[in-house]
C-alpha positions, -999 to 999 in steps of 0.1 A, spaced: 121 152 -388 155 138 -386 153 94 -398 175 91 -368 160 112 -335 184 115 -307 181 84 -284 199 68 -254 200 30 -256 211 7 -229 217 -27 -223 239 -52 -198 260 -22 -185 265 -3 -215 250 25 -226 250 49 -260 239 82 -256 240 110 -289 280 120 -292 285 154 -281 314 181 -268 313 171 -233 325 135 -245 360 147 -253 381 139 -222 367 108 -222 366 102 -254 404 114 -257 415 88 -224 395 59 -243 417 67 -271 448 66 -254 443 34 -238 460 13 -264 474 43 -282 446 28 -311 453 63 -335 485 44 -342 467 18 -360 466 28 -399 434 4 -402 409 28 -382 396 64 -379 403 70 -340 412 105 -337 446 112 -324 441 134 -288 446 167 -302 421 161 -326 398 150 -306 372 181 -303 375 182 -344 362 146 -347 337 151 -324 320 186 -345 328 166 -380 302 141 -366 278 170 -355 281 183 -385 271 150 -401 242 146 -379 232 181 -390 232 172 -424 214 138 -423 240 112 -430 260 98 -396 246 101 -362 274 95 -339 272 76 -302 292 76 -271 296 41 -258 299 41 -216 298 19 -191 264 26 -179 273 26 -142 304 46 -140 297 66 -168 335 63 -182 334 65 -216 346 34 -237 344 44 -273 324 53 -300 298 42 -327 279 59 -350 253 47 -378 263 65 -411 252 68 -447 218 70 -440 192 64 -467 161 77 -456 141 69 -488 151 30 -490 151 28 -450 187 17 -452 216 29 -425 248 16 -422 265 8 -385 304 20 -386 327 46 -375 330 23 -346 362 18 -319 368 9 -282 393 13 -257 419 -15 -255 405 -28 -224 371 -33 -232 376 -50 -269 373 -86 -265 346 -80 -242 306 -80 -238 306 -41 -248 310 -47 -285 285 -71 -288 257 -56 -266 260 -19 -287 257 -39 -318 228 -52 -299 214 -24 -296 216 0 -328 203 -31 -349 177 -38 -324 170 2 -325 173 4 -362 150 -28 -375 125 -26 -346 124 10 -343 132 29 -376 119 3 -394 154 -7 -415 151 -26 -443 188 -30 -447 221 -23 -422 250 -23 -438 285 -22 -426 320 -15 -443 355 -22 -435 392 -24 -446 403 -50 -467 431 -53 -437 411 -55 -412 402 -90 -404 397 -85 -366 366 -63 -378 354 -85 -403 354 -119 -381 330 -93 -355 309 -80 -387 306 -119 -396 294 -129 -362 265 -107 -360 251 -123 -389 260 -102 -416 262 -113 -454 292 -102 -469 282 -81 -503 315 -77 -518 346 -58 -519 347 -22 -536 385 -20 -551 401 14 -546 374 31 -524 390 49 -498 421 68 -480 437 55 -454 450 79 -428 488 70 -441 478 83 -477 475 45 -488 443 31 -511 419 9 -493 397 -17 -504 363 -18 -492 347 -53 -474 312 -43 -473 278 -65 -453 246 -61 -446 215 -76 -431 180 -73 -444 151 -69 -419 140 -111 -423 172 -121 -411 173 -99 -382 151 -128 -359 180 -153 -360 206 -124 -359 193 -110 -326 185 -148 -312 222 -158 -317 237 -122 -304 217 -132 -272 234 -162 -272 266 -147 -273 258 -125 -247 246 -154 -224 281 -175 -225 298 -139 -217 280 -136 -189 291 -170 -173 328 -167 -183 
């Protein structure tokens, strides 16, 4: 049995349901609004490789390590982006919450905050998580002010880690959250939620 069983969670409008081939238009359109492969900071496939991103993560869930989400607006069912949790460590009850982008017209919004929501709420109450983690790009400071927000503790910063999609060397910001501080985590992301909803 798989750590991570296929699920669909939904919350406020948005819903995640397991990443699969009949995502790719929509996943290709979310993609294109805001043209967000252009940005050297994230892993948003470009529209012709959209099918290939979609079987890497398959392939990833097949193996153990990444199972990847759709992100949709539970009522039209458009599909808004993607999220996935990754480097999955079974034996420590550790997974890490990444591999995540929206389109253009939805960041800034309710959508980000409510999936975050729900894969921590799904991954501490349900899989019983000791620790989720997340990683980022030393130049990505939009992501790490969101990462901060939910509560996260930053760990540190691993030097040299990673390719960036223009050939360049990334550092690594990397977070977590252990299972105690989850409580005030999820009490504060409700928060949030509650002043979006009166905006």
């Amino acid at each position: 049995m798989a750590f991570v069983e296929p699920v669909t969670l939904r919350d406020r409008g948005v819903r995640l349901e397991p990443l699969a081939l009949s995502h790719e238009d929509g996943l290709r359109a979310a993609a294109a609004d805001g043209e967000l492969w252009k940005l050297r900071i994230t892993s948003v496939p470009e529209p012709h490789e959209t099918r290939t991103y979609i079987e890497a993560a398959l392939k990833m869930r097949e193996d153990g390590n990444r199972f990847a989400f759709a992100v949709l607006d539970d009522t039209t069912g458009k599909v808004l982006g993607s999220t996935s949790y990754h480097d999955i460590v079974p034996a420590v009850r550790r997974a890490e919450i990444g591999y995540t982008w929206y389109c253009k017209s939805v960041q800034r919004t309710h959508v980000n905050t409510t999936a975050k929501l729900l894969m921590m709420g799904h991954a501490f109450d349900t899989l019983g998580c000791h620790v989720v983690g997340w990683r980022t790009d030393n130049y990505n400071f939009a992501s790490q002010k969101a990462i901060e927000r939910l509560g996260a503790k930053k760990d540190g910063v691993l030097r040299g880690h990673a390719l960036r999609r223009d050939g360049t060397i990334r550092d690594t910001v990397m977070y977590s959250m252990r299972a105690g501080e989850w409580p005030e985590a999820k009490a504060q992301l409700l928060y949030l939620l509650e002043q979006y909803a009166h905006v």
